[in-house]
C-alpha positions, -999 to 999 in steps of 0.1 A, spaced: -363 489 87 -382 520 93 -367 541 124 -387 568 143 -374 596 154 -382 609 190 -383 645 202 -342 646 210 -329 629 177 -353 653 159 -337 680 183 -300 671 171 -307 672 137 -321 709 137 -288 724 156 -286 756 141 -246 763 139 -233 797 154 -206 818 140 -174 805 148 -146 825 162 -118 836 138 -90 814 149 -62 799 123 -32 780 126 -3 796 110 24 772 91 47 776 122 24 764 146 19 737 122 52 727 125 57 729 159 27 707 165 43 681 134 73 678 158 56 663 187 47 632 162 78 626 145 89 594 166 56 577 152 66 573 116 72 541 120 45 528 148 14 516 142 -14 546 136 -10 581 159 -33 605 141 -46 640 157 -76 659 150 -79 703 157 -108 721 153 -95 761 156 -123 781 153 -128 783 113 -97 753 109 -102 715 108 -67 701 103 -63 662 106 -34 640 102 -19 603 109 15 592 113 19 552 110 42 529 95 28 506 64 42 476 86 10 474 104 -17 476 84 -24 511 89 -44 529 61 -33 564 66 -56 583 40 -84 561 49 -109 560 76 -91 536 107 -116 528 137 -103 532 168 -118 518 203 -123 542 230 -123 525 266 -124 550 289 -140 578 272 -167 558 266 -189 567 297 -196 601 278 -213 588 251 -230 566 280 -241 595 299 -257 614 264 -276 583 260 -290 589 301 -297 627 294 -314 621 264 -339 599 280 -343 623 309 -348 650 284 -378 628 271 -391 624 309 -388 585 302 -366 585 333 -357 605 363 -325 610 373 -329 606 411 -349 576 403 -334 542 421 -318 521 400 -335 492 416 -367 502 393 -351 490 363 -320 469 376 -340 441 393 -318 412 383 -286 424 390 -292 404 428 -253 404 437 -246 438 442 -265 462 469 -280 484 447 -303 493 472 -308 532 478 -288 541 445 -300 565 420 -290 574 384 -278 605 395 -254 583 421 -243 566 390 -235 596 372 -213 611 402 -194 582 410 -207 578 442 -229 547 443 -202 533 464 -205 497 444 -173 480 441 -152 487 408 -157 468 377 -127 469 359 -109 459 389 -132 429 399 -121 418 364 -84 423 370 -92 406 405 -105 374 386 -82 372 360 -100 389 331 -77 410 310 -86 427 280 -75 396 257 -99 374 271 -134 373 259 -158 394 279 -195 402 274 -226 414 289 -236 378 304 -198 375 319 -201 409 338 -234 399 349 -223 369 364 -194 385 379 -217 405 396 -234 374 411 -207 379 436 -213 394 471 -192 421 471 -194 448 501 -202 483 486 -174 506 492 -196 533 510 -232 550 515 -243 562 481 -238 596 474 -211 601 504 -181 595 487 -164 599 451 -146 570 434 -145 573 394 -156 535 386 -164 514 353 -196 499 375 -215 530 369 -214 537 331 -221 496 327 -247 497 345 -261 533 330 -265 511 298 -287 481 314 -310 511 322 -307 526 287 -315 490 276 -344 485 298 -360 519 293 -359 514 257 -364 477 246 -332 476 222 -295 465 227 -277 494 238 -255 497 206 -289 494 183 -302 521 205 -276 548 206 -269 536 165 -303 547 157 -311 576 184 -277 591 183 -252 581 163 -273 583 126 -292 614 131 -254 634 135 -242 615 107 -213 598 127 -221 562 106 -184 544 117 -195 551 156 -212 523 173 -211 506 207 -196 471 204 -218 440 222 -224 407 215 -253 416 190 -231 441 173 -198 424 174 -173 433 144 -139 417 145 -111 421 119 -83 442 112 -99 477 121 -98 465 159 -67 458 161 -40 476 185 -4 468 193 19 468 222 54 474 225 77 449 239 116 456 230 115 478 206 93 456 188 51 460 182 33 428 182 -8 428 179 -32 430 204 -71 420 201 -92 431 229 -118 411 233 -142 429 257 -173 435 242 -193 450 272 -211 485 257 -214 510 283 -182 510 302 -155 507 275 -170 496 239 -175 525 216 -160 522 184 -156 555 164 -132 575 137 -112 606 142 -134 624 118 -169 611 133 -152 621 168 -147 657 156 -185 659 144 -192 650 180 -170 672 196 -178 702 174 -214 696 184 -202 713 217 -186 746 198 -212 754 178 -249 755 184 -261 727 209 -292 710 221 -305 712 256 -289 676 259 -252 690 250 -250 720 269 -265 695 296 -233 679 293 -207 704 304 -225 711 333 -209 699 367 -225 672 387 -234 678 416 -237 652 449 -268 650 471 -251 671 498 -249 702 471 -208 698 467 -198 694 433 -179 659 426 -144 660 420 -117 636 413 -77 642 407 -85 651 375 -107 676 381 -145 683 386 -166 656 368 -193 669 344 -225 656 335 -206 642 305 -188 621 322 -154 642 318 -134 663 336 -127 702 341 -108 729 357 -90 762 351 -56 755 339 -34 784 333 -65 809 336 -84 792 307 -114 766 314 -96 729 302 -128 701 300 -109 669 289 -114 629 289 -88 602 281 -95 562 275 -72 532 273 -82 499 262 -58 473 243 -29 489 228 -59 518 217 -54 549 241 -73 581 236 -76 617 247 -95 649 239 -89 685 254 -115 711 248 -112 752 253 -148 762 252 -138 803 257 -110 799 229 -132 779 206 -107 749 208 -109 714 204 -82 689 202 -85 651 194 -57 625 202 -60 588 188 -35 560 189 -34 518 185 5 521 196 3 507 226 10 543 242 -13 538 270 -16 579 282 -11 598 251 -26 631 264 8 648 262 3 649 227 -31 669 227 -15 690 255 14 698 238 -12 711 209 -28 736 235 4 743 247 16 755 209 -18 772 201 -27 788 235 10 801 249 1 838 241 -33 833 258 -21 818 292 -20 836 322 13 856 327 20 840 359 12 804 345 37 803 309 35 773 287 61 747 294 83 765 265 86 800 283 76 796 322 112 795 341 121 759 358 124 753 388 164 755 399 177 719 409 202 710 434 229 678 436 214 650 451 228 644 483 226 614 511 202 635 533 174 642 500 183 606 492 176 589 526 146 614 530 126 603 503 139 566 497 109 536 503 79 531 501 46 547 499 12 544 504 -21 567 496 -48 555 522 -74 572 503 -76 551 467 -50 524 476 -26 535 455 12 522 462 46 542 454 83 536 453 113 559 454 143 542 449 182 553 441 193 538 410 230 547 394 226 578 418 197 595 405 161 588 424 138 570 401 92 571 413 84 539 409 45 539 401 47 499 402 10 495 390 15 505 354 52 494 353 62 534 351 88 546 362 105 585 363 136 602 373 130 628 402 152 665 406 160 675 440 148 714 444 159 714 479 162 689 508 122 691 512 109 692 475 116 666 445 104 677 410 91 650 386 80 651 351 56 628 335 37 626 305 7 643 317 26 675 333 51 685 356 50 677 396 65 682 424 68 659 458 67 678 494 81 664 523 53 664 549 59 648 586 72 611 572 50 613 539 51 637 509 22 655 490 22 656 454 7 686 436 11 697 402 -27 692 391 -63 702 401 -59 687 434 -33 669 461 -24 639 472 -7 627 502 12 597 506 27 582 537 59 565 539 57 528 550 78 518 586 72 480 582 74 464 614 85 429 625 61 399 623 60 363 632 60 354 595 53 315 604 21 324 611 9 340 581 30 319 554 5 299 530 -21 298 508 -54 314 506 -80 309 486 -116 325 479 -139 298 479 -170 321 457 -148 330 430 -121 301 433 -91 324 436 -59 316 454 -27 333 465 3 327 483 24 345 511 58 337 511 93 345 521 112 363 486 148 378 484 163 385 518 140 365 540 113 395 529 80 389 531 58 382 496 23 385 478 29 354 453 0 353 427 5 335 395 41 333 398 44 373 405 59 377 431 51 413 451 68 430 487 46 431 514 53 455 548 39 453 580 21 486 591 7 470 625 -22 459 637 -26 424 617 -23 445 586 -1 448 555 9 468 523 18 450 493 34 461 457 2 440 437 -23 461 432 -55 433 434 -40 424 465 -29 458 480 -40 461 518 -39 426 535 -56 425 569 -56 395 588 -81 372 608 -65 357 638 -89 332 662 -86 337 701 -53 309 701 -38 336 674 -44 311 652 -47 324 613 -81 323 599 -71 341 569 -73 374 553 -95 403 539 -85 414 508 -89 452 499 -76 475 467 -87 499 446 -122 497 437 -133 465 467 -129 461 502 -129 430 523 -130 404 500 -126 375 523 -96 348 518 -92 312 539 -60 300 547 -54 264 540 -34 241 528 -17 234 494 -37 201 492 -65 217 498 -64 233 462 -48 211 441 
């Protein structure tokens, strides 16, 4: 087959390569950074990827046991991080001028009638502020995990739907799989090939990255080399994910194809990669910014941490997770890849930066081995009944619990079955260490803000109030997508979110509204006729809003 080569793959094959900064890792640092792996001997593949200035280093810890081929390549699957490579694919055409980015989407997007596309622009896309409702979580919301077989024609007809966007395009930032999914349709409309067959030939082959491609149904490979595990007591079982969707969650790569990619960025770059690192900007001006930090053109995140410029990415999919943390001024680039069923495993690459940057961090902002701790106090009743119950973040629907378990408080994050011991400072402050960094939980007027990384959060303790629970007990079912749920009474007479024989707490904030612990079915506001009858509910969570839900009878469903 005979491939021509447009103006931006002829672009990235002419990078000229700058002088790279004299950086080397000395055999201390290599043991220190050899330490924070040695609990994966025996796991299925961990393997870690440094480029230092003048030093590659790259190494893989795995256990025989599970088919790991340490030595050898071993593809890895990217969820998350995904998006980036997305986004290069959008910036490339916009380079050529075979798009605009504030063109609607509606020119090329036509047949993708459920959603309200109307008014949305690549560039909306791009910041996470089209407003459309999630995908991932539409999938969750359905039933759709990562084992069950997923394509292209599945996502389209999920957006069949009638959803309600979320908000006015370009007023509000929500980071969303919707985007980056529907970024590829473009890609693939613009160009007349499968979305994997273009970026393949346009991006992938020109940097000589031949193990990355985008998984679809046209470029499909199954076997071993996608296979991830998870860990259930003590024990690692397999794990195929069977989502094949491109744009959203489907790139396939290598550690040493992802450090060509990455080192693209510390040495000479095209107009497309320093395109990239840029910050995004919404229509108002404002740049857009998530928790993690301000979003980039690339689809990743970054801010200042400890006086030195961080831009990093993360991606979970399977049992695969995977993390990268770039230092542009300190000519830095560290690569993270695991099919352990670790889920975050950014702690790792951080723990790098930590080991390699500690004597370039500001004074006033030590690496976690040198900056002094915060002092701790006993817990006492009056911390404990402070903090105790539950919480609730009105912004993104996110749900908390603080609970006193064999006298120490435990945050309960119930939506990815986490949990973590918090450290009274005083009677108003809580420290809490996680994976990705250390926290710390303010008491603020029947709430507390957490802080600890690029921005705040504020969460508000639940009061749940009495309710006529007669009323509301039953079942309710969506009639468009043929979903049901229950309401019943659980332990202690409590009110419950019962979906699939899951049974969740529900509180009663007032006004015909609730807060439960599942996270599809996380604010519950109900529909009452003028006899205060039940009609039923509307649904909202992270990523919808007012999904409606009938009441009816059992008989009505079976």
């Amino acid at each position: 087959m005979k491939v021509c080569l447009n103006l931006s793959t002829l672009m990235l094959l002419l990078l000229f390569v700058v002088e790279a900064q004299a950086q080397t890792i000395s055999q201390t640092e290599q043991k220190r950074i050899d330490s924070l792996f040695m609990d994966f001997h025996d796991t299925p593949s961990v393997t870690y990827g440094i480029i230092y200035g003048d030093d590659k280093i790259t190494k893989t810890f795995a256990s025989d046991d599970y088919n790991c081929r340490k030595g050898q390549k071993e593809f890895f699957r990217m969820g998350g991080m995904s998006p980036h490579f997305t986004s290069y694919a959008i910036h490339q055409l916009a380079f050529e001028n075979r798009i605009q980015l504030d063109d609607r989407i509606s020119e090329y997007l036509g047949d993708v009638t459920g959603l309200d596309i109307g008014g949305i622009t690549i560039m909306d896309l791009l910041t996470h502020s089209s407003g459309l409702p999630e995908y991932w979580a539409l999938k969750f919301l359905n039933g759709i995990d990562d084992g069950v077989a997923f394509g292209k024609k599945d996502a389209d007809e999920l957006f069949q739907h009638s959803f309600r966007n979320l908000n006015a395009p370009g007023e509000k930032v929500a980071t969303s799989g919707t985007g980056a999914y529907l970024l590829s349709r473009i890609v693939e409309k613009i160009s007349g090939m499968s979305f994997s067959r273009y970026t393949r030939e346009n991006i992938f082959i020109p940097l000589k990255m031949s193990d990355t491609y985008f998984i679809d149904e046209e470029n499909n490979i199954a076997g071993n080399e996608l296979v991830s595990y998870s860990k259930e007591n003590d024990s690692y079982f397999p794990q195929i994910v069977k989502h094949v969707d491109a744009g959203a969650a489907g790139l396939v790569t290598t550690l040493d194809d992802l450090l060509i990619w990455f080192g693209m960025f510390q040495k000479g770059k095209s107009d497309v990669f320093k395109k990239m690192d840029e910050e995004i900007h919404l229509r108002n001006g404002k740049v857009a910014e998530v928790s993690n930090g301000k979003i980039t053109n690339g689809q990743q995140y970054t801010y200042k941490m400890k006086g030195i410029l961080k831009v990093w990415d993360y991606g979970r999919i399977g049992g695969f997770a995977s993390s990268v943390f770039r230092f542009p001024s300190e000519d830095l680039c560290i690569v993270v890849l695991s099919k352990n069923g670790l889920g975050y495993n950014g702690y790792l690459g951080m723990g790098i930066a930590d080991i390699l940057l500690e004597n370039k961090y500001e004074k006033e902002n030590q690496s976690p081995e040198k900056k002094q701790k915060k002092k701790t106090i006993a817990l006492n009743r009056q911390v404990s009944n402070r903090f105790s119950g539950a919480y609730f973040n009105p912004a993104n629907y996110n749900y908390r619990e603080i609970k006193l378990v064999d006298d120490t408080l435990r945050y309960n994050v119930p939506d990815y079955n986490e949990s973590y011991n918090l450290l009274p400072v005083s009677k108003d402050e809580l420290a809490i260490q996680v994976p990705s960094g250390d926290y710390s939980l303010t008491w603020d007027n029947d709430g507390y803000i957490l802080s600890g990384g690029p921005t705040t959060h504020r969460y508000e303790k639940i009061s749940s109030q009495p309710v006529n629970s007669g009323k509301i007990i039953g079942d309710y079912f969506n009639d468009e997508m043929k979903l049901v749920f229950s309401i019943e009474k659980g332990e202690g007479g409590k009110l419950s979110v019962l979906e699939k024989g899951k049974s969740s707490p529900m509180n009663n904030v007032g006004q015909g509204n609730f807060i439960s612990g599942n996270s599809k079915y996380r604010f519950l506001s109900f529909d009452y006729d003028k006899e205060g009858k039940v009609n039923g509910i509307y649904v909202s969570a992270r990523g919808y809003e007012r999904i409606f839900f009938q009441k009816i009878t059992a008989a009505h469903h079976n």
